[in-house]
N, C-alpha and C positions, 0 to 999 in steps of 0.2 A: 575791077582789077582782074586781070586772067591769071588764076591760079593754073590755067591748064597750062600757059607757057611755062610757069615756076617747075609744073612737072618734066615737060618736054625736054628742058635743059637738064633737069638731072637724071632724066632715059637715056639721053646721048653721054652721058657720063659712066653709065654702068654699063658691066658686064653681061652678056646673053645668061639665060637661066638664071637670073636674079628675081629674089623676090623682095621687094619693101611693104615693110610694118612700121605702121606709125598711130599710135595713140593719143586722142586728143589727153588723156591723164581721167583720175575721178577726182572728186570733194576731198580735201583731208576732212578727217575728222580732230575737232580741235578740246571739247569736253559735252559732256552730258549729251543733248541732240544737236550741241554747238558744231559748225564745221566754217574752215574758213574761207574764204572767198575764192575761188576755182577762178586757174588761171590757166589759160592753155599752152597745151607743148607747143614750142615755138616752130622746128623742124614741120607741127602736122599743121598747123596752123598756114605758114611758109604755103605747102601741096595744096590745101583745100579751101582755104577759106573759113573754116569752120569751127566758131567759139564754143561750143555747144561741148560739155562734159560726154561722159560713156560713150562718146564716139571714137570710130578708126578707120583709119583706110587701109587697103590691101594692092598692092598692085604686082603684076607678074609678068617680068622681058622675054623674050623667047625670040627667037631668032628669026620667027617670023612677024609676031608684032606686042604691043603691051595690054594687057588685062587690066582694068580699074573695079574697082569694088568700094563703094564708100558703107559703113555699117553708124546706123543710127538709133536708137532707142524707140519701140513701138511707140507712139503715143498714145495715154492712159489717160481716161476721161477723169481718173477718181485723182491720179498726181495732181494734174490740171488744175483741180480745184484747189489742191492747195498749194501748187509753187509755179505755177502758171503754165503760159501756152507752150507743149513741147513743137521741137522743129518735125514740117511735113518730108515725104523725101521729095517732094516736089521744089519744097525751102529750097534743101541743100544743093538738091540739081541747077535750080539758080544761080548757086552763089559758088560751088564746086566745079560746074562744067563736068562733072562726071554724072554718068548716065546709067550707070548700075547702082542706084542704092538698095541695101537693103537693110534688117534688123540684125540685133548685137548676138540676137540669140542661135544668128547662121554662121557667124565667124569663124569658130573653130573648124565647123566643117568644112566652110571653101576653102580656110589654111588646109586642113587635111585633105582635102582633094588636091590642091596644086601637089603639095608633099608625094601625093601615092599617083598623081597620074601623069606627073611634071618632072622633066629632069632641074630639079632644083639642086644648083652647089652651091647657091651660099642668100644668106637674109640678112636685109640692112635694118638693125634699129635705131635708134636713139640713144647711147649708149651713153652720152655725156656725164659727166658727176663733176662737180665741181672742187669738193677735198673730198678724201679719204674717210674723215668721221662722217661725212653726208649721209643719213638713210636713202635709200637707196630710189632713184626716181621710178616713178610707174612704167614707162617705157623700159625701161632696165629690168624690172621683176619679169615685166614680159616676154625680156629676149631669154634671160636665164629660165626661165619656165620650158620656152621652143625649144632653147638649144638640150636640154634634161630630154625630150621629146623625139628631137631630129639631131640627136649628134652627128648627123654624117653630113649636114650645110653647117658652112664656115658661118662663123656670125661678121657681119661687119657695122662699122659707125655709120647712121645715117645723120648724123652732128656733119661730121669730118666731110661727110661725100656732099653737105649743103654750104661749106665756106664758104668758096668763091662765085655759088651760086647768090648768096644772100650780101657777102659784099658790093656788088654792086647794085643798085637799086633802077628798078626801072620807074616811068615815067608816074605810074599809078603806085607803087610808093614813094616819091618822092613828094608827088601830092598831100597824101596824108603827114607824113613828117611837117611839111609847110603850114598844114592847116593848125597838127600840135603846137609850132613852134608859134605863130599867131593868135592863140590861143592864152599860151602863154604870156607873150605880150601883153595882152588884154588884163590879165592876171594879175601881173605885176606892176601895173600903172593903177589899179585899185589899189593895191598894196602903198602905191608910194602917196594915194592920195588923201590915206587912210593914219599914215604909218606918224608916232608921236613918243616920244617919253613918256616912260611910265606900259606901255602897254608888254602884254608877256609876247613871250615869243611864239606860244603855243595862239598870241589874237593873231599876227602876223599871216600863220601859217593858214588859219579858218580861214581870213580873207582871202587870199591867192585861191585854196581849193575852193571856197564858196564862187567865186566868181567864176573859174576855172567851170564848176560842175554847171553855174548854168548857162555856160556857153557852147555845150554841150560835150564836155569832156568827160566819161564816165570815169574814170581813173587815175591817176597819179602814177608815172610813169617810174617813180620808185618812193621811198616814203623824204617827206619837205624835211630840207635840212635851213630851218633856222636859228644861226648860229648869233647872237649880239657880243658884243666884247672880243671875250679869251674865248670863249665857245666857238666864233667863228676861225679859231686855228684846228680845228678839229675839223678832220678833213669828212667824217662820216656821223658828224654833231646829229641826232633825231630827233633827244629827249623834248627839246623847246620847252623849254621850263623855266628860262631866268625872264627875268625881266630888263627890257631893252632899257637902257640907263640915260640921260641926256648925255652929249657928250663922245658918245662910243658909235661903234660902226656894227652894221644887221649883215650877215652874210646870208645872201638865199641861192641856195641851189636845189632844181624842183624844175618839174616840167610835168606836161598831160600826155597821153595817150591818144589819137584819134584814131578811126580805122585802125588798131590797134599797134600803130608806128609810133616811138617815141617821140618826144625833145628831150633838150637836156640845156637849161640855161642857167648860168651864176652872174646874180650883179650883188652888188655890194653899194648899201647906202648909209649915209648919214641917220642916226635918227632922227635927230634935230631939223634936219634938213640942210646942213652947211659940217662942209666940211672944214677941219681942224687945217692948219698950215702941212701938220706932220703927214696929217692921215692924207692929205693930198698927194704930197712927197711919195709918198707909197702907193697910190692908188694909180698915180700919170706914171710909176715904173712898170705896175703891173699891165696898164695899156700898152704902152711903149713895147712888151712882148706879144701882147696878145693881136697886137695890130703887124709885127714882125711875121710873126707866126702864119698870117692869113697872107701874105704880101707871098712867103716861100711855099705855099701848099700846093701844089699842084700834080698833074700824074709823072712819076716815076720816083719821087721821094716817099720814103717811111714816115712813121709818125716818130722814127728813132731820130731821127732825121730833123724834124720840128722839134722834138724835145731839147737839141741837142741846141738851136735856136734861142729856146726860150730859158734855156741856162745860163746861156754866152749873155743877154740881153739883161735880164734880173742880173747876174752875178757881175756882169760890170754898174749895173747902176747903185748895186749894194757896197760896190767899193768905191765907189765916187760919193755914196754918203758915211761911209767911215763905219757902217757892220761889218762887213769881213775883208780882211786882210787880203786875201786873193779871189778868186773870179772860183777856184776850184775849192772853196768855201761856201758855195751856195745852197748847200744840202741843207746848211743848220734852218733856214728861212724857206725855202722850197723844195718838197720830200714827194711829190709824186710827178706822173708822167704829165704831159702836155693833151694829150691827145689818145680816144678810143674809138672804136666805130659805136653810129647811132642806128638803130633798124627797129625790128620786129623789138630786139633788147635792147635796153638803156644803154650797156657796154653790150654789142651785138657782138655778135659772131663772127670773127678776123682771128688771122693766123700773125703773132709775132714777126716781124719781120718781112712782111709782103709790101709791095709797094702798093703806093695809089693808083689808081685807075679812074675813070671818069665813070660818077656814078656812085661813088662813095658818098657815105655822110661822117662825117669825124666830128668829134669836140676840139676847141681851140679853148681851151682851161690853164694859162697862167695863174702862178698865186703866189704869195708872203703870204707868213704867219711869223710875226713878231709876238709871242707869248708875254715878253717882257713889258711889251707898250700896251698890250692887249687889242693889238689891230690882224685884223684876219681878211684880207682880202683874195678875192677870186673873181675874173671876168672871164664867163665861159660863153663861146658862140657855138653855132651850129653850123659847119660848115658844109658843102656840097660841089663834089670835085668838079671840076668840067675840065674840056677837053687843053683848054692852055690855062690854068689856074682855079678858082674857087668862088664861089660865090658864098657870101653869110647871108645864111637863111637867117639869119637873127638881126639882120644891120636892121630893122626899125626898133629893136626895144633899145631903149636909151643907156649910154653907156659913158658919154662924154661928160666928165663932172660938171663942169657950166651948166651943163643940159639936165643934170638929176636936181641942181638944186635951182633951176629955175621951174622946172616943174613939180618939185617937192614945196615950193615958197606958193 
């Protein structure tokens, strides 16, 4: 993958005498010498390539050309031995395309050298926060530290300045997304060969990541939501803790991580393996939009756009089976959007209201949740914009009811 293009787009983005910071983040610390699983800034990630904690990059525009600095942790024979091989700068030079590495313990001062010898007016961080009560991210402590330091450069978002770089995807990730989303497949076809009355939803979910992890997916692109019953109405279900009942429907939505690009897929089965008359009635409604949905995706429409699609389609099919009274009653039954972008993040990095472009990945996620009947369905795809419509990066995991319970039998 050429991280150095990823830069190059966003040098032609910025202003002369800019300087960008970006920190891969540290370890939280979670209790005693506990810390939890280090996951990296997505923005530095995006520039370099590079999963590796205590790391940064530094770069500086000037009007005659741009400065790269990548900063990486000496490697220490005695860490080594007890939390394994750290990266060479040789590594990162491989995998970054940047040609000046050095150690973490020079950074401050190349920042204060550009500061004292550089007309610098303004530095981009990472400034994102997601709410208000959020502690605050590590990029963040670091731009509020600079700007205490250099109040006389503006701060700016380097979130904001990578949107429309990161919405569309090129070739080498779009690879990776395919290979998670394949992955996934694989995943879920254990699950269905596996899947029985009686088992909890917490076996469910081992299966998928077991098979997942050794297909070579190091992580789970957000935490398995396997929902059985009434569970499966809950749109962000984690606990997996009931037990799948005969009778009732498994909601899974769950996806891997490869090259560090997500999936994001939702199928919905029978336990039993057959579906009920009702649950079908429901299931061929939720197709019915989800297949709408992919048919209208293409570049110049919003995802407001699709949503508004997969309202009109549910909420007439909800009033042909006598749930709601009008079409603009579909909220009791369907309470979230249609469609996010897929990237680096599960919900990636898109601005409200932008259109599609070719090169986009979006969810296609219709759903009902009948609390009353205790059926919770959702059929989500992965979709991948091209230049006159979409392709489903997911059209071989199975989705056609005939098709789940001939291979569920």
């Amino acid at each position: 993958m050429s991280f150095k293009e990823h830069r190059e787009k966003l040098y032609g983005t910025l202003e002369e005498n800019t300087l960008v910071i970006a920190y891969a983040g540290v370890p939280l610390h979670a209790n005693e010498d506990d810390y939890h699983d280090f996951i990296v800034n997505s923005q530095y990630f995006y520039l370099t390539g590079v999963m590796r904690e205590n790391t940064a990059f530094l770069a500086y525009k000037s009007a005659e050309k741009t400065t790269e600095m990548l900063f990486i942790e000496e490697p220490d024979p005695n860490s080594e031995r007890w939390t394994g091989k750290m990266p060479t700068k040789e590594e990162v030079k491989s995998i970054s395309g940047i040609e000046d590495v050095r150690y973490t313990d020079s950074m401050e001062s190349a920042i204060g050298m550009f500061m004292s010898r550089y007309r610098v007016e303004r530095a981009y961080f990472d400034m994102y926060r997601c709410g208000m009560s959020d502690l605050p991210d590590y990029n963040l402590v670091m731009a509020e530290r600079f700007s205490k330091a250099y109040p006389f450069a503006a701060l700016k978002d380097l979130h904001t300045a990578c949107v429309a770089l990161r919405e569309q995807k090129d070739a080498d990730e779009i690879e990776c997304i395919r290979k998670a989303v394949d992955i996934t497949r694989q995943g879920l076809e254990f699950v269905m060969k596996n899947l029985k009355p009686g088992m909890m939803e917490y076996q469910v979910q081992a299966d998928f990541e077991y098979a997942c992890r050794r297909l070579g997916a190091k992580r789970q692109s957000f935490p398995t939501i396997a929902g059985s019953g009434v569970n499966g109405c809950m749109m962000h279900y984690v606990t997996n803790h009931c037990e799948a009942k005969d009778g009732s429907l498994i909601l899974l939505d769950l996806g891997v991580k490869y090259g560090n690009y997500c999936s994001d897929i939702t199928r919905t089965y029978p336990v039993n393996g057959k579906f009920s008359p009702r649950q079908r009635e429901f299931y061929e409604l939720v197709l019915k939009a989800n297949k709408a949905v992919a048919e209208a995706a293409r570049p110049g429409v919003t995802t407001k756009d699709l949503n508004d699609i997969a309202r009109r389609v549910l909420g007439e099919g909800l009033v042909a089976m006598g749930k709601i009274g009008d079409v603009s009653e579909v909220g009791k039954y369907y309470m979230h959007g249609v469609s996010h972008a897929i990237g680096i993040d599960v919900h990636d990095i898109s601005i409200a209201g932008d259109v599609l472009k070719p090169g986009w990945v979006i969810s296609n996620e219709p759903g009902l949740y009948i609390d009353e009947e205790q059926i919770g369905i959702r059929i989500e795809d992965d979709l991948l914009i091209t230049e006159d419509g979409c392709e489903v990066l997911s059209k071989d995991i199975i989705k056609d009811p005939d098709a789940i319970e001939r291979f569920m039998a």
